[in-house]
VEXTI-358778 format. One record per residue (C-alpha): residue number from 1; x, y, z. Coordinates in nm, 2 decimals, always signed. Layout:
N
+-----+--------+--------+--------+
| seq |      x |      y |      z |
+-----+--------+--------+--------+
| NUM |      X |      Y |      Z |
...
+-----+--------+--------+--------+
END
This chain:
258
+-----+--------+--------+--------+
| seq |      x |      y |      z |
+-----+--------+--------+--------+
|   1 | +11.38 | -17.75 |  +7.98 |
|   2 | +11.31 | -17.59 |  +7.64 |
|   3 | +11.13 | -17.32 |  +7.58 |
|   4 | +10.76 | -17.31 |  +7.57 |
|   5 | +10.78 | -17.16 |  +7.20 |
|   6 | +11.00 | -17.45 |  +7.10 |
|   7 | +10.80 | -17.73 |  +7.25 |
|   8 | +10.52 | -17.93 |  +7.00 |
|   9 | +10.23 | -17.77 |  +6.94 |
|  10 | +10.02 | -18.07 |  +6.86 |
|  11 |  +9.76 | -18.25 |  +7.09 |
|  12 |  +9.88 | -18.53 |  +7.32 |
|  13 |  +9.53 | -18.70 |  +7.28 |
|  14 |  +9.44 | -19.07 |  +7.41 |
|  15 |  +9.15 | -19.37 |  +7.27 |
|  16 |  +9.10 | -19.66 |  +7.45 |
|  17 |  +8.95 | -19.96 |  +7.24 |
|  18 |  +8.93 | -20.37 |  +7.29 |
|  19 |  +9.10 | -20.32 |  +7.65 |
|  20 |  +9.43 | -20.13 |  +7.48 |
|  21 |  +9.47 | -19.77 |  +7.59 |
|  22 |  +9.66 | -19.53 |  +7.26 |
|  23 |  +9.76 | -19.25 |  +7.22 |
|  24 |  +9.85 | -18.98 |  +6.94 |
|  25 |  +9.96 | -18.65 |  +6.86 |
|  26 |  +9.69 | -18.47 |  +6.74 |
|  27 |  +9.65 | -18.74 |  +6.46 |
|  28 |  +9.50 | -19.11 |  +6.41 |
|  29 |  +9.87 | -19.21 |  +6.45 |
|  30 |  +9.94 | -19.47 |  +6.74 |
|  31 | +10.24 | -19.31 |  +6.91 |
|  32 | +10.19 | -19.58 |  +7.18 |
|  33 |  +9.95 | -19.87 |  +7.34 |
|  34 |  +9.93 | -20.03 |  +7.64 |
|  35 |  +9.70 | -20.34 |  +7.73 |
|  36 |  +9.53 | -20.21 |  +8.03 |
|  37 |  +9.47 | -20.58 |  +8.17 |
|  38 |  +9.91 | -20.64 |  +8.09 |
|  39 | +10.01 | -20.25 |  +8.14 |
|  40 | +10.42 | -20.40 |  +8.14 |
|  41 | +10.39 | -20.58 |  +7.83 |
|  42 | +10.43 | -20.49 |  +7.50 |
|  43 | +10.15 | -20.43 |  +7.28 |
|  44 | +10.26 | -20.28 |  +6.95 |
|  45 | +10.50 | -20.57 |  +6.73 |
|  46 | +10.76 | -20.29 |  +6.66 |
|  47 | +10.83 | -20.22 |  +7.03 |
|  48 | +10.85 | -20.59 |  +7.11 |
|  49 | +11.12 | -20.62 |  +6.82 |
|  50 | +11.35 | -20.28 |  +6.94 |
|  51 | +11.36 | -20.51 |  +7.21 |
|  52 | +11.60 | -20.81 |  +7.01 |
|  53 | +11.92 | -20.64 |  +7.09 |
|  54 | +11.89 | -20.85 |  +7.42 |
|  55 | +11.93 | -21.20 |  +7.14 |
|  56 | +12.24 | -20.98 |  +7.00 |
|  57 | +12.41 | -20.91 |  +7.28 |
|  58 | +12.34 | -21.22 |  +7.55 |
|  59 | +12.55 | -21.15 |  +7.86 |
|  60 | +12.33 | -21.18 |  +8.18 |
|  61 | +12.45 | -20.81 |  +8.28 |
|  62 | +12.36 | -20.60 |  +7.92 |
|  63 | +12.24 | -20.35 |  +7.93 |
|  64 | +12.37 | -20.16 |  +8.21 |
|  65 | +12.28 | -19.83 |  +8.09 |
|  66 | +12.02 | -19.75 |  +7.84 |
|  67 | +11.91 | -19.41 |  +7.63 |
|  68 | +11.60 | -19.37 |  +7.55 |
|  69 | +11.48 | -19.16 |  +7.23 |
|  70 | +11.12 | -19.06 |  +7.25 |
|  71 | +10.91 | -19.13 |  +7.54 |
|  72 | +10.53 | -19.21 |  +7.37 |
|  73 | +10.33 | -19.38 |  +7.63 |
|  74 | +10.69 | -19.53 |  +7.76 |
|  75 | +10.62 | -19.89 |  +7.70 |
|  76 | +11.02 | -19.95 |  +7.62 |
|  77 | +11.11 | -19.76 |  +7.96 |
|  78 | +10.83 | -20.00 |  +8.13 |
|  79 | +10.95 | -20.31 |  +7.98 |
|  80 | +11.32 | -20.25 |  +8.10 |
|  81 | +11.24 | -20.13 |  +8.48 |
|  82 | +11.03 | -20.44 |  +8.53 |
|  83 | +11.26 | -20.72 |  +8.33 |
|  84 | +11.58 | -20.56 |  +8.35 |
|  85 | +11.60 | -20.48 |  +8.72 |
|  86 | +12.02 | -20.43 |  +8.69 |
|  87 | +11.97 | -20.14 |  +8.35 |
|  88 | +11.93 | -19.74 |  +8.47 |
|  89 | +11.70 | -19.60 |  +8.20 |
|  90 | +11.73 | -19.24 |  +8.07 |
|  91 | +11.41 | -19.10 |  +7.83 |
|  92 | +11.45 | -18.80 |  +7.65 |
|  93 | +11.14 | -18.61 |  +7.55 |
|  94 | +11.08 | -18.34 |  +7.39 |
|  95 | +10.71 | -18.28 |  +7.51 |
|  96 | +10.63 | -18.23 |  +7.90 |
|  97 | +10.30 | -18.33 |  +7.88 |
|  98 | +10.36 | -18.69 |  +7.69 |
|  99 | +10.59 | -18.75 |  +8.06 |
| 100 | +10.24 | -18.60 |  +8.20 |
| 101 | +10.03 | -18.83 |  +8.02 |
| 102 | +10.27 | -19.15 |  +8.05 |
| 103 | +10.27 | -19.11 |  +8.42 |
| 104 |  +9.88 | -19.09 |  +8.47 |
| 105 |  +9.70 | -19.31 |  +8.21 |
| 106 | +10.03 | -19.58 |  +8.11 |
| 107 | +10.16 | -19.66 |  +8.48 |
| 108 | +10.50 | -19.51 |  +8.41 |
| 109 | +10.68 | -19.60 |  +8.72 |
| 110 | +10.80 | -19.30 |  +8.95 |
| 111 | +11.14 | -19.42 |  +9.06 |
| 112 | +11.41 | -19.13 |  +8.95 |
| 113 | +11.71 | -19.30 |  +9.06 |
| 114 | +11.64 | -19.60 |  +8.79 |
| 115 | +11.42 | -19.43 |  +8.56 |
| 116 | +11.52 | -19.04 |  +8.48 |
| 117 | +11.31 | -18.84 |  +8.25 |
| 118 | +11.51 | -18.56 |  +8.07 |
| 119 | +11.26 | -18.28 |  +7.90 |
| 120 | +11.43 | -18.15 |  +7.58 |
| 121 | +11.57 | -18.18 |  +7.22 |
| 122 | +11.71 | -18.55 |  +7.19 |
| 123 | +11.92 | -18.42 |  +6.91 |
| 124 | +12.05 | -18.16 |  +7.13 |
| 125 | +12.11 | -18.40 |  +7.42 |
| 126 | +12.28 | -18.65 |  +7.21 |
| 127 | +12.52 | -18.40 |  +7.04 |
| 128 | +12.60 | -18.18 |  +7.42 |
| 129 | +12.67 | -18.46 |  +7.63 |
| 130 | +12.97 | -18.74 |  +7.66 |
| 131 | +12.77 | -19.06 |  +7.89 |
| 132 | +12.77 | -19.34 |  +7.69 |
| 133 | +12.55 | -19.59 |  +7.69 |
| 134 | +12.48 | -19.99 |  +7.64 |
| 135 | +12.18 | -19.97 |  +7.44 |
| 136 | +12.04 | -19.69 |  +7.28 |
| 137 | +11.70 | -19.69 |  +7.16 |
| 138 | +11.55 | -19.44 |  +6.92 |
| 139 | +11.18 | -19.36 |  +6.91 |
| 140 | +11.12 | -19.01 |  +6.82 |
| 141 | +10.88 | -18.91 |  +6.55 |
| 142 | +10.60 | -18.56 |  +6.54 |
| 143 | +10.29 | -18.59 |  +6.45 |
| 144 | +10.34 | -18.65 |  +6.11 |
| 145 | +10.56 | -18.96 |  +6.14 |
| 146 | +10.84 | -18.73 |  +6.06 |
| 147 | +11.20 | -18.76 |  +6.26 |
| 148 | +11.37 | -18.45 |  +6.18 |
| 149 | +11.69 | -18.40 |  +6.35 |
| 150 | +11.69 | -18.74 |  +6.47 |
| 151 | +11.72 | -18.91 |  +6.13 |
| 152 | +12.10 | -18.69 |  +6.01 |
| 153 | +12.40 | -18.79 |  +6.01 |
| 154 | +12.53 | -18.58 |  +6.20 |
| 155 | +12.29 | -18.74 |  +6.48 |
| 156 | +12.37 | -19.12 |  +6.40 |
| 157 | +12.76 | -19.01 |  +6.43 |
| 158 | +12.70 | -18.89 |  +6.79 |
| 159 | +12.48 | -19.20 |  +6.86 |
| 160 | +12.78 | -19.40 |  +6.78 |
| 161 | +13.01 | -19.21 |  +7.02 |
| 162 | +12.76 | -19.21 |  +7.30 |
| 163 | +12.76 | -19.63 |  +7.26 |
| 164 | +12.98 | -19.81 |  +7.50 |
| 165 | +13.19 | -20.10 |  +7.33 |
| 166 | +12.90 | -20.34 |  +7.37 |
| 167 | +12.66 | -20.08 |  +7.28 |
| 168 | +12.40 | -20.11 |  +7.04 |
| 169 | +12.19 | -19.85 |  +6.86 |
| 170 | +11.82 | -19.96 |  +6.77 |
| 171 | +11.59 | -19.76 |  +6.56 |
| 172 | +11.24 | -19.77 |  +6.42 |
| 173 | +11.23 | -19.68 |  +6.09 |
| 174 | +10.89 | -19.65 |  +5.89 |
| 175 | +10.97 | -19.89 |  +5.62 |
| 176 | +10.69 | -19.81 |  +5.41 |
| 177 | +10.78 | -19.41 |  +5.43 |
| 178 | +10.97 | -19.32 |  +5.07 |
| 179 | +11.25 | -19.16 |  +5.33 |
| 180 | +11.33 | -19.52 |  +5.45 |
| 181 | +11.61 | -19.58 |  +5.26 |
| 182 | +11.81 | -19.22 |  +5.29 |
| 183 | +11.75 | -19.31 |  +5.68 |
| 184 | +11.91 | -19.68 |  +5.58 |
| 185 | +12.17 | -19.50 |  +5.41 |
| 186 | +12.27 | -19.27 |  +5.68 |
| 187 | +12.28 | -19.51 |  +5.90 |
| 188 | +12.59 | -19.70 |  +5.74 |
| 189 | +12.75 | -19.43 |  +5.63 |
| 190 | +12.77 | -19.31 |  +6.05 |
| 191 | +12.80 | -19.70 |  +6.12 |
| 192 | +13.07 | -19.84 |  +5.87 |
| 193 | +12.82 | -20.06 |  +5.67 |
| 194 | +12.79 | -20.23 |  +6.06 |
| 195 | +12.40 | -20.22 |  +6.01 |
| 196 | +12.11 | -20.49 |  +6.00 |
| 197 | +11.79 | -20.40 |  +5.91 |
| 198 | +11.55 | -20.64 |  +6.01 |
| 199 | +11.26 | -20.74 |  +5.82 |
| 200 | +10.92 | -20.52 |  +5.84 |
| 201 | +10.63 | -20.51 |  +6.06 |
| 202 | +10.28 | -20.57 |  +5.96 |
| 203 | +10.24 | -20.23 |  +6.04 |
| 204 | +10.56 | -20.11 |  +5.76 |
| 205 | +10.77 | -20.04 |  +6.15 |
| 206 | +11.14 | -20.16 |  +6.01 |
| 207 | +11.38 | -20.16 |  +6.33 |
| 208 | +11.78 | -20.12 |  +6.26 |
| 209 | +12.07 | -20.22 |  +6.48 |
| 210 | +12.36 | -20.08 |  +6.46 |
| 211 | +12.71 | -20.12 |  +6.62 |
| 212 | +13.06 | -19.91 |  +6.61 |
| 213 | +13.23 | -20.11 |  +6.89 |
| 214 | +13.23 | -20.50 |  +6.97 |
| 215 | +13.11 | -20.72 |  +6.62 |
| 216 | +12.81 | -20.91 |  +6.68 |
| 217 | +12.81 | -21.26 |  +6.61 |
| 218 | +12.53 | -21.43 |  +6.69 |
| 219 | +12.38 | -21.82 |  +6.59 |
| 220 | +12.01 | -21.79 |  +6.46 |
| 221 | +12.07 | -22.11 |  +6.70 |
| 222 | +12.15 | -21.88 |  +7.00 |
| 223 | +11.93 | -21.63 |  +6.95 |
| 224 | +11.62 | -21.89 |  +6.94 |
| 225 | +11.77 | -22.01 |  +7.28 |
| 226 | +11.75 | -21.72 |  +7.39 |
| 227 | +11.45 | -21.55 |  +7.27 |
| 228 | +11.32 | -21.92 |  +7.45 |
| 229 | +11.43 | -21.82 |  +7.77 |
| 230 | +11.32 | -21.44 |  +7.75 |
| 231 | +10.95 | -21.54 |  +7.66 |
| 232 | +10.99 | -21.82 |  +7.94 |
| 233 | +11.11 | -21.50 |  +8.19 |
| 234 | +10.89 | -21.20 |  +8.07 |
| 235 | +10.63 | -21.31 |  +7.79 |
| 236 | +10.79 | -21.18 |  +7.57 |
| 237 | +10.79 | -21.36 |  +7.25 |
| 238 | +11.06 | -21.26 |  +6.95 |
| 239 | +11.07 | -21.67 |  +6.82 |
| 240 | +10.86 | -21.51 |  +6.49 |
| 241 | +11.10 | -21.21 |  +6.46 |
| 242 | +11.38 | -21.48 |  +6.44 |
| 243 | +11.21 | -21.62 |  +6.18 |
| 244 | +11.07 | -21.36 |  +5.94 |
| 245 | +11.46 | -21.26 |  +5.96 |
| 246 | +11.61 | -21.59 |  +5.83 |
| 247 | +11.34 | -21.65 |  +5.58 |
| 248 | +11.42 | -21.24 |  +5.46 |
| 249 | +11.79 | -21.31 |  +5.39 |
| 250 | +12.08 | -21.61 |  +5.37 |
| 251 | +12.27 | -21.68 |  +5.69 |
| 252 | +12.52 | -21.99 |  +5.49 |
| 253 | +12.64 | -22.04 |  +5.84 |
| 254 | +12.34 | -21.96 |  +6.06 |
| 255 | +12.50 | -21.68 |  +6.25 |
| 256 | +12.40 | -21.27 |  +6.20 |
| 257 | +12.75 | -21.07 |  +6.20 |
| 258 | +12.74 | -20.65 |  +6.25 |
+-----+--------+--------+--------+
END
């Protein structure tokens, strides 16, 4: 565990509005939501679309193993335990009170041997350690929507060596932030150009995938099928993401390639 004079010094603070449960760092920034009445669903558009890696990569076993960037009020970690009964979650946070907070007013399940919580630096756990990974999902920003050590190179090159050859790295980049483009940047220099940036939120969230190992190629065809069968199985519905991404760019064959 880190230090207590290295932890955050900012307020883990909740709301609760319209039936949706938030909360924020010290700040009017949503870090998280939950619906109370639907606490395994999720609420917030850019956390239902880190989620399309499961149209990119379509076996009925991935993921196996997934990393988890940021904790917040652990919708992400939620989503996987309940849909993806087969995946062994990892969350890395920073803050021991958000894993507090998560666990008593968001239903974060207590189940170590699926779902490990690791208190410290995600930077520093990424960089120190060798377990790879399937999917790798990155989350982490302060109270002032900043990602510091997680938005480096140096940090995306040792997300690419933690990914297993199927692996895929998703990130959620503030689009509307005037860093999102050195971030974009970074992000294919680490990844060899392999790098599709979907198109924006309504709330500016931008979310990245990125891959080192196995190419993705996908059919807009097969990912509708399949984004079909995954609201069909958990609700969850990414048919608009599909199409906000073909109507953002040309696809003369109808398939995405990373």
């Amino acid at each position: 565990m880190k230090k207590q004079s290295s932890l955050p010094r900012h307020s883990v603070d909740i709301s609760e509005e319209n039936g949706v449960r938030s909360l924020h760092f010290g700040s009017e920034w949503v870090q998280g939501a939950m619906r109370i009445a639907r606490p395994w669903s999720l609420e917030l558009a850019y956390t239902r679309e880190m989620m399309a890696g499961l149209l990119l990569r379509q076996g009925s076993h991935w993921p196996r193993r997934a990393l988890l960037i940021g904790l917040g009020a652990g919708s992400l970690a939620k989503f996987i335990y309940r849909y993806l009964p087969d995946c062994r979650i990892t969350v890395v946070e920073i803050n021991p009170q958000v894993e507090f907070v998560a666990r008593q007013y968001f239903k974060l399940p207590d189940d170590p041997k699926r779902l490990e919580v690791v208190i410290g630096c995600g930077a520093d756990y990424m960089l120190s350690g060798e377990r790879q990974y399937d999917y790798i999902l990155l989350d982490g920003f302060d109270q002032d929507a900043r990602a510091g050590a997680l938005d480096t190179l140096p940090f995306y090159l040792a997300c690419r060596a933690r990914l297993a050859d199927d692996g895929l790295l998703a990130v959620n980049l503030l689009g509307r932030n005037k860093g999102f483009q050195g971030s974009v940047e970074r992000l294919l220099a680490a990844f060899d150009q392999r790098l599709a940036v979907f198109p924006s939120c309504d709330s500016g969230n931008t979310i990245a995938f990125a891959t080192g190992g196995n190419p993705v190629e996908v059919s807009l065809d097969a990912m509708r099928e399949a984004a079909q069968k995954l609201k069909k199985e958990t609700r969850l519905d990414l048919l608009p993401t599909i199409s906000r991404l073909q109507l953002s760019q040309p696809f003369p064959d109808g398939i995405l390639r990373i």
